[in-house]
N, C-alpha and C positions, 0 to 999 in steps of 0.2 A: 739455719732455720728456714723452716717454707711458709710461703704465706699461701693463706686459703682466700676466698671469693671475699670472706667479711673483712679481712684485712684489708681489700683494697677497696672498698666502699670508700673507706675516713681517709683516703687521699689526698692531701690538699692541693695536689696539683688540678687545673681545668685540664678535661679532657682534650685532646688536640683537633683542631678542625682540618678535617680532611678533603675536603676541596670548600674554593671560594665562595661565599654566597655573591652569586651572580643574578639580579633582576632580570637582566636581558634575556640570557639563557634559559631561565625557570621560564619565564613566559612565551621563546620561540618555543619551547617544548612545548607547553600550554598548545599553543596555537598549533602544532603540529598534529599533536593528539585529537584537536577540535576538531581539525579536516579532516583526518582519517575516521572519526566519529560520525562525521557528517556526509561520507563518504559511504560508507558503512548501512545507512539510513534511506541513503539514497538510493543503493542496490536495492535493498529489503522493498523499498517503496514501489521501485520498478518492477522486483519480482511479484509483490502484492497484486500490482494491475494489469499485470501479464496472466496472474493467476484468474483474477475475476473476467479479462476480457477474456480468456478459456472458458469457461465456467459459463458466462449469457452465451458465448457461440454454441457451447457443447446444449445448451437449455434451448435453446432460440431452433437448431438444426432438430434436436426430438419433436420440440414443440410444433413444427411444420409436419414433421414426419408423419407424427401422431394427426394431424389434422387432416395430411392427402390419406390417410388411410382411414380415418372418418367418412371422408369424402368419398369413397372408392364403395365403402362398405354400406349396406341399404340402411334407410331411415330409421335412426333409432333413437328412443328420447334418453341421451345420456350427454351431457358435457363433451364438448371438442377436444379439450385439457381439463387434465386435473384442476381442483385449486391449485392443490399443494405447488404445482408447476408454476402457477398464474404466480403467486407467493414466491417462490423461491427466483421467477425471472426478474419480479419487480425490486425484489430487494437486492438481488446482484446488479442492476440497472441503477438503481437509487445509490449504492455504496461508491459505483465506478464511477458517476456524475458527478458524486461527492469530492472524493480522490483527486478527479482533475479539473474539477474547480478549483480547489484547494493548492494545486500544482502551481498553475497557470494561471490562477489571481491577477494580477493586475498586468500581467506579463500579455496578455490578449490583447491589447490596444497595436499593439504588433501586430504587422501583417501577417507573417510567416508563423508565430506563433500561432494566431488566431487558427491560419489552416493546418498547423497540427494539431490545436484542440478540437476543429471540428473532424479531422481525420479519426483521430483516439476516440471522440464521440458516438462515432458508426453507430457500434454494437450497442451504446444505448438509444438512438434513437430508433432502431431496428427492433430493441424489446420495445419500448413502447410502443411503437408501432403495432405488433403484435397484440399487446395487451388492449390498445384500443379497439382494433379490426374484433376484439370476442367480447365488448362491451365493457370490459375494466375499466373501471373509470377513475383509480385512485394512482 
C-alpha cells in the first residue's frame, strides 16, 4: 500500500530536529549579519557624500564661471546666477553639512577628527561663501 501527503500528516511521531538549537551561534550570526549591514550603510553613506561633494564642486566651478563671464561681458541688468543655481548650491550645502554633522557627532572633540570634519567641510564653506559674496542671505 502507498501512503499519500495526508497519510503522513496524523503521524504520531515529532518531527526530527535537524541541527541543535544553539543561542550562541544564532546570535554570532545575528552579529555577523549586523556588521555586514552596517557595513553596507557605511559605503552607501560614503558613496552619498562623495556624490553631493561632486555635485557643490560641479555647481560651485559653473557658478564662478558663469560669474567671470558676467564680468567679462558689458553691463547688463540680469542676475550673476540664476536662482534656480543659488537654490540648488544652497541645498547641496545644507544636505552635506547635514551628513557630516551627523557623521562626526561627538567624535569632533578629537583633534584629528576635528581636522577632517573641517577638511570634508571645504566645499561647504566655499558655497556659502559664494551664496553670501551675491547677497543670499538664507
Amino acid at each position: 500500500m502507498t501512503t499519500t501527503a495526508c497519510d503522513d500528516q496524523f503521524s504520531a511521531e515529532p518531527e526530527p530536529v535537524h541541527q541543535p538549537y544553539d543561542v550562541a551561534a544564532i546570535l554570532r550570526k545575528n552579529i555577523a549579519d549586523l556588521e555586514k549591514e552596517l557595513q553596507r550603510q557605511r559605503e552607501q553613506n560614503a558613496a552619498a557624500t562623495e556624490r553631493l561633494r561632486e555635485q557643490i564642486e560641479r555647481v560651485t566651478s559653473e557658478w564662478e564661471r558663469a560669474e567671470n563671464d558676467v564680468a567679462a561681458a558689458p553691463a547688463v541688468a540680469v542676475p550673476a546666477v540664476p536662482e534656480e543655481w543659488r537654490e540648488v548650491l544652497r541645498e547641496c550645502a545644507d544636505d552635506l553639512a547635514i551628513e557630516l554633522d551627523q557623521r562626526y557627532g561627538d567624535s569632533r572633540k578629537y583633534p584629528s577628527e576635528q581636522r577632517k570634519y573641517e577638511a570634508e567641510m571645504q566645499p561647504v564653506y566655499r558655497a556659502r561663501s559664494l551664496l553670501q559674496s551675491t547677497g543670499d542671505k538664507k
